[in-house]
C-alpha positions in Angstrom: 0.0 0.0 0.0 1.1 3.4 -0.8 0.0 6.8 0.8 0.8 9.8 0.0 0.6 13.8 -0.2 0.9 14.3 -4.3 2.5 12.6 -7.0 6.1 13.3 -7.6 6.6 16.0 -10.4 6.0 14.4 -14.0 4.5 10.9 -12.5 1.0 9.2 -13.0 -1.3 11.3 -10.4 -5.1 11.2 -11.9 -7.0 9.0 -14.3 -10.5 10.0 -15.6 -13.4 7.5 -17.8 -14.9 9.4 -20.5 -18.0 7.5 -21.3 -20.8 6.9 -23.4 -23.0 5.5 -20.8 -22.6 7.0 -17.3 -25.1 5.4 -15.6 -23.9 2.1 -16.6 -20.4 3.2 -16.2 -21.7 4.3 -12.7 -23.0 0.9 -11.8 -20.2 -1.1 -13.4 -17.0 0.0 -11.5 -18.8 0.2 -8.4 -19.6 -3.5 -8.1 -16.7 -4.0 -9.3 -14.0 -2.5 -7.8 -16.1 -1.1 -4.8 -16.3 2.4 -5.6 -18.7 5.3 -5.0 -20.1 7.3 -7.7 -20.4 11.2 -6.3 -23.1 12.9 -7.8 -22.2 14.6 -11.2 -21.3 18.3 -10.7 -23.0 20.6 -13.2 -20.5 23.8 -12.6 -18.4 21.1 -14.4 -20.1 19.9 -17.2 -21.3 16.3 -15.1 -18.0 15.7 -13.9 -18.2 13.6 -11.2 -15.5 11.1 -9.1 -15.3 7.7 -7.9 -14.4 7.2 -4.5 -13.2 4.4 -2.1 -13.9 4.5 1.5 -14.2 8.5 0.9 -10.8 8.7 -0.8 -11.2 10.4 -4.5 -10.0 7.1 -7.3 -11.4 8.2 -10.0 -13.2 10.7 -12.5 -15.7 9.9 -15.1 -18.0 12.3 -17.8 -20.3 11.5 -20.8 -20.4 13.8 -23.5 -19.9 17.3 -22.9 -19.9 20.2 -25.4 -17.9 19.4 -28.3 -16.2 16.3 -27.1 -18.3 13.5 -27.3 -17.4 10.3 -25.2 -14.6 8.5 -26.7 -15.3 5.7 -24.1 -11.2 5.6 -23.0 -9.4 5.9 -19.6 -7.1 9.1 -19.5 -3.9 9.1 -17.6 -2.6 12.5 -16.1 0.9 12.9 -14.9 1.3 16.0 -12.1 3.1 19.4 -13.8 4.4 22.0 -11.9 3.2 24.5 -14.4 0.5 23.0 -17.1 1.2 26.4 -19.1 4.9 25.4 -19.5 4.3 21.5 -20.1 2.2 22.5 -23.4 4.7 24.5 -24.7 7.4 22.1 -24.0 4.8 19.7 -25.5 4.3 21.8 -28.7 8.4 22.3 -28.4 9.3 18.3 -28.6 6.9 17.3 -31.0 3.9 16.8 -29.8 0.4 18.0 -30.1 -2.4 20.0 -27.4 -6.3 18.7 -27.9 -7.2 20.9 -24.7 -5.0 23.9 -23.8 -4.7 24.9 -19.9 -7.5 25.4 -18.0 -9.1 26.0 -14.8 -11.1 23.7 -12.5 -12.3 26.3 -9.8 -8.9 26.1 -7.1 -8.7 22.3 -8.0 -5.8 22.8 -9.9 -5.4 23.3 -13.7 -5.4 20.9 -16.6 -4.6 19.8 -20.2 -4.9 17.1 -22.5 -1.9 16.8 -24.6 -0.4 14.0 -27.3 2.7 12.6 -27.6 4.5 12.7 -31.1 3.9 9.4 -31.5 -0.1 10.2 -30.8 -0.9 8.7 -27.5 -3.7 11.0 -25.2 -2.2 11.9 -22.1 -2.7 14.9 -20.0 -1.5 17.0 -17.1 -2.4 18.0 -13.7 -1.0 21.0 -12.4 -2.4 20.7 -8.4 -4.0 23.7 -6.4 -6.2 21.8 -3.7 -6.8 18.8 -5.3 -3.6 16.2 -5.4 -5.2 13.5 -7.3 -4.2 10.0 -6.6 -3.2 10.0 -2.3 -3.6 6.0 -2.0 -2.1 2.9 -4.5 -1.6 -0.6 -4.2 -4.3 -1.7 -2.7 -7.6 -3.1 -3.7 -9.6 -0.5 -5.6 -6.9 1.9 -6.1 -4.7 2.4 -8.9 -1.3 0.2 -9.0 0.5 1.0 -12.3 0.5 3.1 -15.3 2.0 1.7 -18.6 2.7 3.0 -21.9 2.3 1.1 -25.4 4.1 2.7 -28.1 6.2 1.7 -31.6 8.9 4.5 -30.9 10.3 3.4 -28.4 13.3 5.7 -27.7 11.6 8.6 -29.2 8.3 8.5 -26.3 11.5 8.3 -23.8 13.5 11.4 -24.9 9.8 13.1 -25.2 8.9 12.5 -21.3 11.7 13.3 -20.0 11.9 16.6 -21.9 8.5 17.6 -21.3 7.6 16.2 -17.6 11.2 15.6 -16.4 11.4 11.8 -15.8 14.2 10.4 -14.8 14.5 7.2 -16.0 15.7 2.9 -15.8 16.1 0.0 -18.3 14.1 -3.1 -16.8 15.2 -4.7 -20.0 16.9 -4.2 -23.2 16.7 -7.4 -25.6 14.7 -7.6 -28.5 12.0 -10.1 -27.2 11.1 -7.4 -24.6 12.3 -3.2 -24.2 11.0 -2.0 -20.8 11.8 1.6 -19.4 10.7 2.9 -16.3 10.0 6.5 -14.9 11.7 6.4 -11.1 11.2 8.5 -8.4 15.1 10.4 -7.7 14.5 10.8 -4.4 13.6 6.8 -3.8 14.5 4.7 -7.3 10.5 3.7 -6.6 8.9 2.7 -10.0 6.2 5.0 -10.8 5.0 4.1 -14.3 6.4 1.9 -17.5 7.2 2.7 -21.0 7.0 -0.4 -23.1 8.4 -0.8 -26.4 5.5 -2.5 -28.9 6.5 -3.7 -32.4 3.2 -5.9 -32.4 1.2 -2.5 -32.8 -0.1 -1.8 -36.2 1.7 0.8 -38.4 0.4 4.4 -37.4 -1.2 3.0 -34.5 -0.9 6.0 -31.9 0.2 3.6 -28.7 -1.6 4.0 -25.8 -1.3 4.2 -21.7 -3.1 2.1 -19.6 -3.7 2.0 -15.7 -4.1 -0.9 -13.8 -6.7 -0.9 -11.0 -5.5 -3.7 -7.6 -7.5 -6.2 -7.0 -7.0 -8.8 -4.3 -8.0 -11.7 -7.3 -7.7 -11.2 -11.0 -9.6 -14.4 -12.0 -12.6 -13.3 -9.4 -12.6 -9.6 -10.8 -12.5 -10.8 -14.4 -15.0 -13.2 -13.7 -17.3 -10.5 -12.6 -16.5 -8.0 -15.4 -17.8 -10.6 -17.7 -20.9 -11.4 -15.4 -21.4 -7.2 -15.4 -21.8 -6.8 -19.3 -17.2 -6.4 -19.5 -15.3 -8.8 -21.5 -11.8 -10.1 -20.7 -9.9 -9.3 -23.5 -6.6 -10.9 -22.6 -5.5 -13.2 -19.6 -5.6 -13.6 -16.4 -2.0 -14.6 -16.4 1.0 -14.7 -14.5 3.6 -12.5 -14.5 7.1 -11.6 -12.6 4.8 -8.2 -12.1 1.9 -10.6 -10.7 -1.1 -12.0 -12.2 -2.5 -9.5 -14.8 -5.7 -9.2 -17.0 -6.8 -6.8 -20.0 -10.5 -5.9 -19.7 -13.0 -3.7 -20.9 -15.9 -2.2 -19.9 -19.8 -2.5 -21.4 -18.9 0.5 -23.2 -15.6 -0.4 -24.5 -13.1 1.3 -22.4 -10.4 -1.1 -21.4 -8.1 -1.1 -18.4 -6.1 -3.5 -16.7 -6.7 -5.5 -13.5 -3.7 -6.6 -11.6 -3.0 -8.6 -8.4 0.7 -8.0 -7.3 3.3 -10.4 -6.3 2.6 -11.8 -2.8 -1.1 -10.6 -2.6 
C-alpha cells in the first residue's frame, strides 16, 4: 500500500473514464471495484469522481460540449506549471487537444499528445492532489505506456515532464523503461516498447486498478456486461488481465506479487 501527499513532479497522479453510458459506467465499476459514484457536478459539465472508502480514485463524464465520449481511460501525470508542459509539448513534437485550463482552485489541466499520438494529459495541483492511495484493492497500482517509438516517447517525457529514467530490460524479445522517483528509485509508471502495434497506431497508456484476485474480478466483469480481453496470467509483475468495460473502455486488473 502506498500513501501519499501528491505525486512526484512528472509521474501518474489522476485517471478520468470518459463514457458513453454514465449510468452504466456508474454501476459497473462500483460493483466492481467497490467504488462510490459522487453525484455529477453541473459547474463542471457532469463531472463527477469515484471514491473508495471516501478517498477520490477516479473521474468519469459523458459527453460534454464538443467532445463526445470516446469511451477511453485518461492518464494524467502532475506538472508543476501546465502552461509550460504544453509549450514544452508543442516544443518536442507533440500536439495540445485541450490547452490549460481552470477547474475552480482544484488545480489546472490539459490534455496533450505525444509525437507518436498517445492521449495523455496534465495536472498542475492547487487543492486537489489526485491520486493520495495505490496498491491496494480498488486503487490504482500502475501506469504503462504502449508505443512503436520506443526511444523517441522516452526522450519526449523526460523533456516535457522531467522523468528520470531505468532500463528493466533491453533485448529484443522485450524493451521496458521505467520513470523512477530520484528521491527513492520507486517505479512509478512503464514505458513499453511494442512492435506488435499496427503501423500508425498512436500507442496507448493504460492504468491498472489492484485487485485482491484477478480471475474473481475478471469473472465478474464478464458477469457485469465487460469482457476479458486478454488473460488472467502470471507475470514476474503478478497475475494481470486486459479488460474492458460495457462500453468499451479497457483497463487493466492486476493482483501484485505476494497478494
Amino acid at each position: 500500500m502506498t500513501r501519499r501527499d501528491r505525486a512526484p513532479i512528472g509521474a501518474p497522479c489522476w485517471a478520468d473514464l470518459s463514457t458513453s453510458d454514465v449510468d452504466g459506467s456508474r454501476r459497473f465499476y462500483g460493483e466492481l471495484l467497490g467504488w462510490e459514484a459522487q453525484e455529477p457536478n453541473p459547474e463542471f459539465g457532469g463531472y463527477f469522481m469515484f471514491t473508495r472508502e471516501g478517498v477520490p480514485v477516479s473521474g468519469a463524464f459523458g459527453d460534454m460540449e464538443g467532445f463526445p465520449a470516446d469511451d477511453a481511460w485518461k492518464i494524467y501525470l502532475s506538472s508543476p506549471d501546465a502552461a509550460a508542459t504544453v509549450e514544452s509539448t508543442v516544443a518536442h513534437g507533440g500536439l495540445v487537444h485541450v490547452g490549460v485550463s481552470p477547474v475552480a482552485d482544484l488545480g489546472n489541466q490539459a490534455v496533450l499528445a505525444d509525437p507518436a499520438g498517445a492521449t495523455i494529459g496534465a495536472w498542475e495541483a492547487g487543492t486537489f492532489p489526485g491520486f493520495v492511495v495505490l496498491d491496494e484493492p480498488g486503487a490504482p497500482s500502475w501506469f504503462e505506456l504502449h508505443t512503436r517509438s520506443y526511444a523517441g516517447m522516452l526522450d519526449f517525457y523526460r523533456s516535457v515532464f522531467g522523468w528520470t529514467t531505468q532500463v528493466e530490460s533491453d533485448s529484443d524479445q522485450f524493451r521496458y523503461t521505467t520513470m523512477i522517483d530520484p528521491a527513492d528509485g520507486t517505479q512509478l509508471c512503464g514505458v513499453m516498447d511494442a512492435p506488435w502495434l499496427p503501423e500508425g497506431d498512436a500507442g496507448s497508456w493504460s492504468i491498472y486498478w489492484e485487485t485482491a484476485d484477478v480471475d474473481t474480478t475478471s469473472a465478474l466483469a464478464v458477469r457485469l456486461g465487460g469482457a476479458v480481453t486478454d488473460g488472467p496470467v502470471d507475470t514476474p509483475y503478478g497475475r494481470i488481465a486486459t479488460v474492458s468495460d460495457p462500453s468499451g473502455a479497457v483497463f487493466r486488473l492486476r493482483t501484485g506479487p505476494g497478494s
